[in-house]
BAMIGU-345797 format. One line per field, with one value per residue (C-alpha): residue number from 1; z, x, y. Coordinates in steps of 0.02 Angstrom, whole numbers. Layout:
N
vexba c(NUM,...);
pz c(Z,...);
px c(X,...);
py c(Y,...);
This chain:
446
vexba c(1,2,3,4,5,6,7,8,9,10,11,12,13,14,15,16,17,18,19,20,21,22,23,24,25,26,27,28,29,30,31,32,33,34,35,36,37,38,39,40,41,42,43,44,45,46,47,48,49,50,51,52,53,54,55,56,57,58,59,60,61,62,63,64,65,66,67,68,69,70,71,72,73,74,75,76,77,78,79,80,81,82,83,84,85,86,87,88,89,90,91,92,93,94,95,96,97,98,99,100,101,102,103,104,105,106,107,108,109,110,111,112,113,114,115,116,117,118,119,120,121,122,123,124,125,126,127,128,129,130,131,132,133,134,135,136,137,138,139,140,141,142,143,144,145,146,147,148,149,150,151,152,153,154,155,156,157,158,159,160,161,162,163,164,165,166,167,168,169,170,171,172,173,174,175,176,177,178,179,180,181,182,183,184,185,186,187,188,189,190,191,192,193,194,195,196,197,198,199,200,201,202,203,204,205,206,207,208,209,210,211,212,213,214,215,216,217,218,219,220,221,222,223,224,225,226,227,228,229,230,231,232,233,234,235,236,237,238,239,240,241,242,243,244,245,246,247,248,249,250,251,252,253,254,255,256,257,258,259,260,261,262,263,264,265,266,267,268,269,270,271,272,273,274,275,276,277,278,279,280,281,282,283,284,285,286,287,288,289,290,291,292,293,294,295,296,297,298,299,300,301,302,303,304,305,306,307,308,309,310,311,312,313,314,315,316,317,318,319,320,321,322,323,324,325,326,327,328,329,330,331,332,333,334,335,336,337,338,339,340,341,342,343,344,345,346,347,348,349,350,351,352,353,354,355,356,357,358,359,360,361,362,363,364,365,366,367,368,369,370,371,372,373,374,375,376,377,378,379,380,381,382,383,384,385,386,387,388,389,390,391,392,393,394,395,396,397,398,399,400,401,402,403,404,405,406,407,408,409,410,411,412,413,414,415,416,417,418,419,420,421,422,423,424,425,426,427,428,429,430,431,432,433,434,435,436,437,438,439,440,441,442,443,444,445,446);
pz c(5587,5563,5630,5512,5365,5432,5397,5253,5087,5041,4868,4973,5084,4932,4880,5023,4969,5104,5043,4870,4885,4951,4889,4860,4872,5061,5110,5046,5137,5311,5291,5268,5431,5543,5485,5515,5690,5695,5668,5784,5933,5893,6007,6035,6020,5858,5735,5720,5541,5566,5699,5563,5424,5593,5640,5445,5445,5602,5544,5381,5456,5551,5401,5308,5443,5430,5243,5222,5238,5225,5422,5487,5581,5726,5835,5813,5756,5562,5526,5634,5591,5635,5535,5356,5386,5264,5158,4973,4877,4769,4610,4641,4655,4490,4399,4454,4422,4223,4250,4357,4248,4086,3999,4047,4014,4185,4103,3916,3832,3706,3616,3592,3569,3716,3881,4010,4190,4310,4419,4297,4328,4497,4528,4434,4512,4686,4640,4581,4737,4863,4764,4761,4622,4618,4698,4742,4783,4864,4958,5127,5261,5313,5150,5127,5282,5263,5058,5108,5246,5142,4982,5067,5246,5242,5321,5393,5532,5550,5662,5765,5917,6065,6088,5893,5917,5911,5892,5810,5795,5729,5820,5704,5809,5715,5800,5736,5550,5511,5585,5448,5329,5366,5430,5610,5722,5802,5958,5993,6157,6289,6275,6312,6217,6070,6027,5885,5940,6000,5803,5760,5899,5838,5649,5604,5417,5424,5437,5297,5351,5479,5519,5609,5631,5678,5856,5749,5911,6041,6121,6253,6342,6489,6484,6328,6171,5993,5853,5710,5517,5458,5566,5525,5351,5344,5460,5300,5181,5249,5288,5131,5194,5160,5265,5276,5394,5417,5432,5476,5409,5315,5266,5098,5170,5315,5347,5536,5545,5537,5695,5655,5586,5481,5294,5176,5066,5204,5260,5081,5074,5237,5108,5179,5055,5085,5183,5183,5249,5222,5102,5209,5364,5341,5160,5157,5012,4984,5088,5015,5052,4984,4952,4906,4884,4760,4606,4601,4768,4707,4534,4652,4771,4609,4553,4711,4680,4842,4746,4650,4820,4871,4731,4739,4589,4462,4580,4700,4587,4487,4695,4742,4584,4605,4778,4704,4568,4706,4816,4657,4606,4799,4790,4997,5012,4871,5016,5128,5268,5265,5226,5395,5498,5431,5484,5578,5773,5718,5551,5665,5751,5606,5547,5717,5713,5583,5604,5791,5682,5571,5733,5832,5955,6040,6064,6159,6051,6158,6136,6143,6097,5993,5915,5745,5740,5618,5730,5726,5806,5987,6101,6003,6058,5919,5966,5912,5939,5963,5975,6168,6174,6367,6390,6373,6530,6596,6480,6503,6389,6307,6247,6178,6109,6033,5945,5840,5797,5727,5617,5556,5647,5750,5901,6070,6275,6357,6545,6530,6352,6200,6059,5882,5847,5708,5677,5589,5483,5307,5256,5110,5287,5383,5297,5352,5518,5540,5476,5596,5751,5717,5687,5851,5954,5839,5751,5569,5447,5575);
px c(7148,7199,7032,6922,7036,6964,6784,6726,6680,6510,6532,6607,6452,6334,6416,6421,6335,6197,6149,6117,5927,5948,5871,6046,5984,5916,6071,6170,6084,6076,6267,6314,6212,6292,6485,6441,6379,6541,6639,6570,6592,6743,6847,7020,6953,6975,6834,6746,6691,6586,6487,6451,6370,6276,6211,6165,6086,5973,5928,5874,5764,5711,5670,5574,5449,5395,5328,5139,5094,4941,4902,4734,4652,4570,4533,4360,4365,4297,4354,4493,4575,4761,4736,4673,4494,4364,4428,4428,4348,4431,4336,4345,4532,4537,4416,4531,4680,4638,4616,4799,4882,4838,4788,4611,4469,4508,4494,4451,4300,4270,4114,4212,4382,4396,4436,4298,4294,4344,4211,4052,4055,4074,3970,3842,3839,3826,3679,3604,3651,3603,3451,3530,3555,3732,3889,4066,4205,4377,4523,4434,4284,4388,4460,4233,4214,4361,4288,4127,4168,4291,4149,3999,4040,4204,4200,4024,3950,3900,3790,3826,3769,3888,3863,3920,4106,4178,4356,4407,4553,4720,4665,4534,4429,4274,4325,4488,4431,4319,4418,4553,4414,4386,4212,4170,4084,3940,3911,3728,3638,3738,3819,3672,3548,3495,3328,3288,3248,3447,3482,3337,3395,3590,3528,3584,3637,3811,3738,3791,3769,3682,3798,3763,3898,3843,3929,4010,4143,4032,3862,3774,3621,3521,3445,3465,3389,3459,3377,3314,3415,3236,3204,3377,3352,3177,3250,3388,3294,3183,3307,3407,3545,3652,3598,3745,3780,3957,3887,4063,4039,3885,3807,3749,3600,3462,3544,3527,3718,3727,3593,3509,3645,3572,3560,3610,3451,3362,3448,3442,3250,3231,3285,3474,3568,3748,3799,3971,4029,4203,4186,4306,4194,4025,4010,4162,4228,4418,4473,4372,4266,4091,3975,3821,3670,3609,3673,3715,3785,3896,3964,4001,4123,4190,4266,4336,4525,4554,4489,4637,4728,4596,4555,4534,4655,4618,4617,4518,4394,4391,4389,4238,4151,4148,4074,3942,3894,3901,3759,3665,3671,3621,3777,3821,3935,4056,4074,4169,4145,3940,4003,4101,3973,3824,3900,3777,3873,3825,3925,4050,4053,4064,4212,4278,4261,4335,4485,4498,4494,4637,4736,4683,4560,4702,4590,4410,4267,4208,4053,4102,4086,4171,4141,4131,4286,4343,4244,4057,3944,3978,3941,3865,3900,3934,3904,4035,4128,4323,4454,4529,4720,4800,4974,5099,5183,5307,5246,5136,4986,5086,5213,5079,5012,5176,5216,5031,5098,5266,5174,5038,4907,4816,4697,4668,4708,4557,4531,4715,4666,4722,4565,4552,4388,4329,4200,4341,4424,4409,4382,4510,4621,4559,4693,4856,4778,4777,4948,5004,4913,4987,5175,5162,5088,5124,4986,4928,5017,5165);
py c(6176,6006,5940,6064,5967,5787,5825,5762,5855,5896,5775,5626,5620,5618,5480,5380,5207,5218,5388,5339,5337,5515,5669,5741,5948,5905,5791,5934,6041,5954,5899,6076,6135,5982,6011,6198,6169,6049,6189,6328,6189,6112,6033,5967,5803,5683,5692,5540,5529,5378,5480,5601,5504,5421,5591,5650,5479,5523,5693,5652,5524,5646,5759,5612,5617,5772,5731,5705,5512,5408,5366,5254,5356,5235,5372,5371,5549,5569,5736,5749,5897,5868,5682,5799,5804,5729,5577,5586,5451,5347,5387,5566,5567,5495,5600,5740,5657,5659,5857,5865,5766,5872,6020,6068,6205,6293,6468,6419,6425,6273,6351,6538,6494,6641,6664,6577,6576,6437,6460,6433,6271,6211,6376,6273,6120,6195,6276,6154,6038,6212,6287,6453,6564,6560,6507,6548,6437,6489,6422,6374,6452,6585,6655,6672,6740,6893,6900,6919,7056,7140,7159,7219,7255,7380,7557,7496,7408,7225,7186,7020,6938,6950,6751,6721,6802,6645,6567,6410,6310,6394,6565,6627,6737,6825,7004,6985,6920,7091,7197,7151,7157,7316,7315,7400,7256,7311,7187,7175,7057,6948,6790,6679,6791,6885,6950,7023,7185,7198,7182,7323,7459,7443,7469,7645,7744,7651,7487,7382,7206,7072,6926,6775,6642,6466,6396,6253,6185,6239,6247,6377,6269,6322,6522,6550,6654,6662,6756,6650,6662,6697,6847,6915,6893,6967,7119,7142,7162,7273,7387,7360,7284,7117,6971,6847,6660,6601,6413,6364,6169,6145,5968,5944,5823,5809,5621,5568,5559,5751,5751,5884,6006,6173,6119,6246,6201,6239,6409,6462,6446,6585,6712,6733,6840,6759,6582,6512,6358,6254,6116,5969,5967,5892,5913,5760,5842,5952,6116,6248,6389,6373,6523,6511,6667,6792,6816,6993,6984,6810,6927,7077,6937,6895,7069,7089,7105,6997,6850,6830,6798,6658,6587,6362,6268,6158,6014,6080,6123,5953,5886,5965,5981,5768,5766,5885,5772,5590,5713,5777,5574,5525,5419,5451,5293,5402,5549,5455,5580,5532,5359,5319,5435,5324,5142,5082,4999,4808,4833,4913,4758,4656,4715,4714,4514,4516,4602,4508,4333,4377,4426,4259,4374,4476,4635,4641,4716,4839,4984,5180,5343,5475,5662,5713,5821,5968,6099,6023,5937,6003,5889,5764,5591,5457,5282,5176,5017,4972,4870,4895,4816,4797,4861,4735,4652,4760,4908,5076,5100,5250,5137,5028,5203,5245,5053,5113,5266,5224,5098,5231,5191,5337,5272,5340,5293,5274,5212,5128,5042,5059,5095,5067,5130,5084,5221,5315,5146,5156,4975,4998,5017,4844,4724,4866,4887,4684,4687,4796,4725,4556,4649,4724,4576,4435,4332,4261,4352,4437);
């Protein structure tokens, strides 16, 4: 007992001078869970109160870096997933900011005085952008995907080729998804082909829908056969059913960076009913699902009750709704995503030389390669150039690895170097990544 009295009290700790700048609720709360693990192990031994506050000390630290934080991503990857995807611009941000940081028309109409709806808008723009009738935007691909199931496709078959059952990051398997919609898959050709005439024999009175799903993250080559979006779409409507493509990440432009990736101006134009595709992949713009296709069909995904569950916020919508307008103005360089995937490699290299004269040439500038990211453009080189660092003397290449990280700055090990590509740099990055070159080796401005 007389060790249990030595701990110290809740209120002491919170005022212990080095805590001041503490959020007191979680030191409270991670206090409370040490002295109670103190007291389920406790010992005859004297309790060292210094060796306390030491330990709170080094768990809320621990705590602190769990909380988002701006990184540089120099791994080469644009939209890498784990590193937040597409990038927003700065002007964006602030046109949403006004809209965050105040009262808005989210679900007001200014000309009635009466309820409106917060989708006109950015269903609107999109479009516009698309040249579809309509559009539909919730929380991200797959919350379109199961919406889009769940509205035309329950307590009938969908029709699918057995090489489009696909899984992508997180566990999000296709099979998986409609079955929770409540549609009944209906698997139709092999996994390296799909004729058309596989989707016309499975057709029967409980067909409701045709799917196709784009391979975003990977790619079948050699004998192989897929079954155009056209064809499906012309086989739909024939048969009065609902034609629908799960694009996965959709690009809002035929640029070169995108190598060849399906447009969704284009797809609309084959007479697809439905297309979805997430709106922080290609499109360089917020999480989001986007949905675009007939109007009828885009009012029916709207009274479905499960939109309340998926619906996109204010933010989101004032997010996106910005990116539209930079593609509608061909303003590219204001989606960074299309931005950093455009940079031609001799600007690359230019800003290379640059960064290696503000850090007295420690790195060799150095041509490679990197991917996409975010689940598209399967193996799709990206020429690039980087910044390759040695390890130091006496050190691995992981510890040269870690010294990055711990400063915020995300590259890659490659062939026992250290990269910074620079495909992925924002330039509003280049003077913090110098800063912390020079910290870690020493230089200009250490």
């Amino acid at each position: 007992m007389q060790n249990l009295r030595t701990l110290p009290q809740i209120d002491k700790i919170l005022n212990h001078k080095p805590f001041k700048d503490y959020n007191k609720g979680i030191l409270a709360r991670i206090s409370r869970e040490l002295l109670n693990s103190i007291r389920s192990n406790l010992k005859d031994e004297e309790i060292n109160e210094e060796k306390i506050y030491t330990q709170i000390n080094k768990n809320y630290k621990a705590f602190e870096k769990k909380a988002l934080k701006p990184l540089i991503n120099a791994t080469g990857i644009v939209m890498h997933t784990n590193l937040g995807r597409s990038v927003i611009d700065e002007k964006s941000w602030q046109r949403a900011k006004q809209i965050a940081c105040s009262y808005s028309n989210l679900e007001y109409d200014l000309e009635s005085g009466s309820r409106g709806n917060r989708y006109d808008y950015t269903g609107y723009l999109l479009s516009t952008l698309f040249g579809c009738e309509d559009a539909l935007v919730v929380n991200n691909n797959a919350s379109a995907v199961f919406l889009v199931l769940n509205t035309f496709g329950k307590g009938g078959r969908c029709v699918i080729s057995r090489g489009e059952l696909v899984e992508i990051g997180g566990g999000f398997r296709v099979p998986e998804v409609m079955k929770e919609s409540g549609a009944i898959l209906a698997e139709v050709g092999t996994t390296n082909k799909t004729r058309l005439s596989d989707y016309e024999n499975a057709l029967d009175e409980n067909t409701k829908m045709l799917v196709k799903v784009h391979r975003s993250n990977f790619d079948i080559v050699g004998f192989k056969q897929d079954t155009s979006l056209e064809e499906i779409a012309k086989l739909a409507k024939e048969r009065g059913i609902i034609s629908y493509y799960d694009l996965g990440g959709g690009a809002a432009s035929s640029l070169a960076c995108f190598n060849s990736e399906p447009v969704p101006q284009k797809l609309i134009k084959t007479g697809v009913d439905l297309l979805s595709f997430s709106g922080d992949k290609l499109f360089g713009s917020v999480q989001a699902g986007i949905i675009l296709g007939k109007k009828e069909l885009i009012a029916k995904l709207r009274k479905n009750q499960l939109l309340r569950m998926l619906r996109s916020d204010k933010i989101t919508l004032a997010l996106l709704a910005s990116t539209v307008l930079s593609y509608l103005d061909k303003d590219y360089n204001s989606v960074p995503t299309v931005f950093l995937l455009s940079r031609s490699t001799s600007e690359l290299k230019s800003v290379a030389k640059r960064i290696n004269n503000s850090c007295k040439n420690i790195a060799s500038i150095i041509d490679t390669a990197t991917f996409g990211g975010g689940g598209t453009l399967p193996n799709v080189k990206i020429k690039s150039v980087a910044l390759a660092f040695k390890a130091k003397k006496g050190q691995k290449i992981e510890n040269l690895e870690r010294e990055f990280r711990q400063k915020g700055v995300i590259g890659r090990i490659e062939n026992q170097c250290f990269l910074l590509d620079l495909r992925s740099v924002l330039p509003s990055d280049e003077s913090a990544l110098i800063t912390a070159i020079n910290s870690i080796f020493g230089g200009q401005d250490e």
